[in-house]
C-alpha positions as CSV (number, residue, x, y, z in Angstrom):
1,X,19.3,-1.1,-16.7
2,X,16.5,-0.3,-14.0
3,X,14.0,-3.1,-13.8
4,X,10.5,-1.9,-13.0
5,X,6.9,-3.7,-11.7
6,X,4.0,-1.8,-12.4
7,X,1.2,-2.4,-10.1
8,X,-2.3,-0.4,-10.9
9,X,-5.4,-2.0,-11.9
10,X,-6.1,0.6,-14.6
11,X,-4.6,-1.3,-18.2
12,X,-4.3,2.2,-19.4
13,X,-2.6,3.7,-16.7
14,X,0.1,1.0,-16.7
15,X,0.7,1.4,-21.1
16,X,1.4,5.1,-20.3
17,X,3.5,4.7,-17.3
18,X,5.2,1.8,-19.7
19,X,5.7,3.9,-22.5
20,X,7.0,6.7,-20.5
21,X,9.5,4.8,-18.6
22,X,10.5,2.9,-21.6
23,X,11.0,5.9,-23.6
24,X,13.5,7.1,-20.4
25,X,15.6,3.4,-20.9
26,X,14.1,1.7,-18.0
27,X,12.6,-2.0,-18.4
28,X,9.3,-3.1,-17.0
29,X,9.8,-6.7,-16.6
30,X,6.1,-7.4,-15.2
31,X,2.8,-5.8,-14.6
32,X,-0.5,-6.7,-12.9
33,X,-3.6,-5.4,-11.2
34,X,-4.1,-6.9,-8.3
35,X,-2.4,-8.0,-5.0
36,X,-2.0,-11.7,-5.1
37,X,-0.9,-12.1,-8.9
38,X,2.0,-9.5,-8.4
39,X,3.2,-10.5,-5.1
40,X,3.9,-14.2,-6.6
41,X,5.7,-12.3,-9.6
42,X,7.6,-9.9,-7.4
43,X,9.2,-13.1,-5.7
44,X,10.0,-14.8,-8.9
45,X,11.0,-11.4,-10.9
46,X,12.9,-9.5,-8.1
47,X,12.8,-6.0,-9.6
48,X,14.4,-3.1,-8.8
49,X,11.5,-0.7,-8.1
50,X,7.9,-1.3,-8.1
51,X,5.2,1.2,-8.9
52,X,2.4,0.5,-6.5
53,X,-0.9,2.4,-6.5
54,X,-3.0,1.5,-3.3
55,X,-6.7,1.4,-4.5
56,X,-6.7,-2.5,-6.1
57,X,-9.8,-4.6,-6.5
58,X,-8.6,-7.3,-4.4
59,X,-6.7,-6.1,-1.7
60,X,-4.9,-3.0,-0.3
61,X,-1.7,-1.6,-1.8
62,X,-0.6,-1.9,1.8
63,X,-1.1,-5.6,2.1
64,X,1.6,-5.8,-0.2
65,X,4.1,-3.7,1.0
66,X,3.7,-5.5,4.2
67,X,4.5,-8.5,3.2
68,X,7.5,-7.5,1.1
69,X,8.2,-6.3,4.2
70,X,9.0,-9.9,5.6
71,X,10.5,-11.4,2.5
72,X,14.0,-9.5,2.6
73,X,14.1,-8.4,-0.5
74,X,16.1,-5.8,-2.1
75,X,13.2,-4.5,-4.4
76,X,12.2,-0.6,-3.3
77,X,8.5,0.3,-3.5
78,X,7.8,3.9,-4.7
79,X,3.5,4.8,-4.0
80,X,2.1,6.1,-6.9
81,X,-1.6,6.7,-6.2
82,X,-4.4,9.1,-5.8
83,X,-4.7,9.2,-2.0
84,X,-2.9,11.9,-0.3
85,X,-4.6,11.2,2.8
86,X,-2.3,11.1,5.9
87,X,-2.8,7.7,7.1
88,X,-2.2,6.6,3.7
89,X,1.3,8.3,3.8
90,X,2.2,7.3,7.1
91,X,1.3,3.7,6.8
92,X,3.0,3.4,3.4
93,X,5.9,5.1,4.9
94,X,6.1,2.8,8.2
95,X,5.5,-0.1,6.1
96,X,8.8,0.3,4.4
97,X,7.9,2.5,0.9
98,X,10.5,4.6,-0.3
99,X,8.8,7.4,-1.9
100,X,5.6,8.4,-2.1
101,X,3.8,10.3,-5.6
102,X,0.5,11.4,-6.9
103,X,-0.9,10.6,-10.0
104,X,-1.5,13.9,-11.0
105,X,2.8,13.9,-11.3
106,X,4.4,14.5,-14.3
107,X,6.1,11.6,-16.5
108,X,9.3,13.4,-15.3
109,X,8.7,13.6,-11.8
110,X,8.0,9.8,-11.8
111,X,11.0,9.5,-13.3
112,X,12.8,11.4,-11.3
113,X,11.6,9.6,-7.7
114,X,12.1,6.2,-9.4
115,X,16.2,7.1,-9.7
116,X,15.8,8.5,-6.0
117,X,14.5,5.3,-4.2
118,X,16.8,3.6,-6.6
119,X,19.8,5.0,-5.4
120,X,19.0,4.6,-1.6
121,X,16.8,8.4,-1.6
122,X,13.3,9.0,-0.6
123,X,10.9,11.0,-2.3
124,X,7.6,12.7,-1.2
125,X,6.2,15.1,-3.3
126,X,4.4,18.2,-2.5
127,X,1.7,18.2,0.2
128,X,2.9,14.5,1.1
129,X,6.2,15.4,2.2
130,X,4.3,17.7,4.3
131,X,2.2,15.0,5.1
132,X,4.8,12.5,6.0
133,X,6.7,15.3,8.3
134,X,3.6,15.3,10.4
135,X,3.0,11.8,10.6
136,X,6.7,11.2,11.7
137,X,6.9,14.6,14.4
138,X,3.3,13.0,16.0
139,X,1.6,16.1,14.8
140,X,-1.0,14.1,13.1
141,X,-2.4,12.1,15.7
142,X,-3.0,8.3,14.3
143,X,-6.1,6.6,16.2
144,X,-4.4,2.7,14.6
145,X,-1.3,3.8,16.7
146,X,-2.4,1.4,19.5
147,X,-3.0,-1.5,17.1
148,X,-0.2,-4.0,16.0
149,X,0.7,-4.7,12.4
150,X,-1.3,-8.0,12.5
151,X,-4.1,-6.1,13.7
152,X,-4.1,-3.2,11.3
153,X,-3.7,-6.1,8.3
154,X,-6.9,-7.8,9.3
155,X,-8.7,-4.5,10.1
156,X,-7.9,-3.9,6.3
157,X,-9.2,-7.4,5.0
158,X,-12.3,-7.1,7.3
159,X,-13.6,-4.4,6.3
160,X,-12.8,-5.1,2.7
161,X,-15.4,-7.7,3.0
162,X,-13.3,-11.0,3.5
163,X,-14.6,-13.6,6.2
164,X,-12.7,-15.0,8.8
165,X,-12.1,-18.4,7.5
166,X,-11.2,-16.5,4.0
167,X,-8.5,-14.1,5.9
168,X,-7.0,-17.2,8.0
169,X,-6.6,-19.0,4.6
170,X,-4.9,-15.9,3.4
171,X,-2.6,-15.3,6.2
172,X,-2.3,-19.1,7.2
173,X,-4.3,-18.7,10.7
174,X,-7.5,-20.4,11.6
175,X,-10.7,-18.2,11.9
176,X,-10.9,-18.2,15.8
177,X,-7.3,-16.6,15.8
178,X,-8.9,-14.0,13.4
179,X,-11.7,-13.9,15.5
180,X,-10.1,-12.7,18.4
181,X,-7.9,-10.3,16.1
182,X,-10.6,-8.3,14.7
183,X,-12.4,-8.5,18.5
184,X,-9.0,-7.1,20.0
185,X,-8.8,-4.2,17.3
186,X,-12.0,-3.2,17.7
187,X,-12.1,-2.9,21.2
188,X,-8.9,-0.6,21.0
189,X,-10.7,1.3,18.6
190,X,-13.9,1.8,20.1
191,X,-16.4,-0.1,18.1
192,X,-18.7,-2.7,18.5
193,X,-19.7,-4.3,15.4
194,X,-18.2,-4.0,12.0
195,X,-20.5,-1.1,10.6
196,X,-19.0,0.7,12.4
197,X,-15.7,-0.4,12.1
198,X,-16.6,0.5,8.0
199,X,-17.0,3.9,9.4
200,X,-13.8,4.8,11.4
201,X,-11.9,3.0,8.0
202,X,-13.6,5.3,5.7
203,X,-12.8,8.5,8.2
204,X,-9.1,7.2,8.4
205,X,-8.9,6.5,4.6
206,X,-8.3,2.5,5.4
207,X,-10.7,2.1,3.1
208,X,-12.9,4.5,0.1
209,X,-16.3,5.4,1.3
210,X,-17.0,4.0,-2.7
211,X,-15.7,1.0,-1.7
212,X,-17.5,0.5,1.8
C-alpha cells in the first residue's frame, strides 16, 4: 500500500487531499504544515511519496527538498502547489522533485502523478511540462544559474526574514560564514543591500511579493 506525507499549511487542503487519496486505497501516514516539523517526520516515517506545496509559513518548500536531497532517501517528492512560475519548476526539478502539479488538478490527476513518481516516472502537467522543457533546453534564461546550492538556500532564508546568527543555527554555520554567503550572492547578482535583493526574489518568484 502506497504510503503518503502531506505537506501544505492549509488543514483543509490536506483533509481533502486525505480523503481523496484514502478513498483511492493509499495511506497518509503523516501530515504537517511547515518545514521543520515534517522534515523530522519524513526521517522517522520514510514514506513513499510526499505531497509538498512550496508556499509554507516557515520556510520554502524548496528548503525541504534540498535537504532530502542529502539524506539518501528513497522517498519521491511530487510539487503540488499554486506557483507555476519557471524558477519554481526548475528549481524543484534540479532539486530532485519528481513531478510537478497545480492545485487547480483534479483528485484524479493527483492520483495519477502520485503512481507515476512512484513507479520511477515523472510527471509535469500542462504549462509546467512546458515550463520544465524550457528550463532544461536553457531557453529560460535563470539569473541564480551562477549561484551555488548553498548560496541559493541562504538567498531563500534571507530574504524570508531570518538573521544570520538564526540561519547559521539552522544550517549549523556561524553568522560570519553566512555573512560572506549572502555578500558573495549578492554580488553575483547585482545588488547591494537586501531591499533589493527582496526585489530580484519577488521578480524570480524566490519569494511572493505578499510575503516580502
Amino acid at each position: 500500500m502506497t504510503r503518503l506525507y502531506l505537506l501544505d499549511d492549509h488543514t483543509i487542503v490536506r483533509e481533502g487531499l486525505r480523503a481523496v487519496l484514502e478513498a483511492s486505497g493509499m495511506t497518509v501516514v503523516g501530515e504537517s504544515g511547515n518545514v521543520t516539523e515534517a522534515m523530522a517526520d519524513i526521517v522517522r516515517l520514510v514514506p513513499d511519496v510526499v505531497l509538498l506545496d512550496l508556499g509554507l509559513p516557515d520556510r520554502s518548500g524548496l528548503d525541504l527538498l534540498s535537504q532530502l536531497a542529502g539524506r539518501g532517501l528513497p522517498t519521491r517528492v511530487l510539487v503540488l502547489t499554486v506557483s507555476d512560475r519557471p524558477w519554481h519548476v526548475a528549481e524543484a526539478t534540479r532539486l530532485g522533485a519528481a513531478g510537478y502539479v497545480l492545485k487547480g488538478a483534479s483528485g484524479d490527476e493527483v492520483v495519477k502523478a502520485i503512481n507515476d513518481v512512484l513507479h520511477g516516472r515523472t510527471h509535469f502537467t500542462g504549462a509546467v511540462a512546458a515550463r520544465a522543457v524550457e528550463a532544461a533546453s536553457g531557453q529560460a534564461p535563470d539569473p541564480m544559474a551562477a549561484l551555488s546550492t548553498r548560496e541559493r538556500q541562504i538567498m531563500r532564508m534571507v530574504v524570508s526574514g531570518m538573521s544570520s546568527a538564526a540561519i547559521g543555527t539552522e544550517l549549523h554555520l556561524s553568522p560570519k560564514t553566512v555573512d560572506t554567503y549572502r555578500s558573495r550572492l549578492m554580488a553575483k547578482l547585482g545588488v547591494h543591500d537586501l531591499a533589493n535583493l527582496v526585489r530580484v526574489a519577488v521578480r524570480l518568484g524566490v519569494i511572493d511579493s505578499d510575503n516580502g
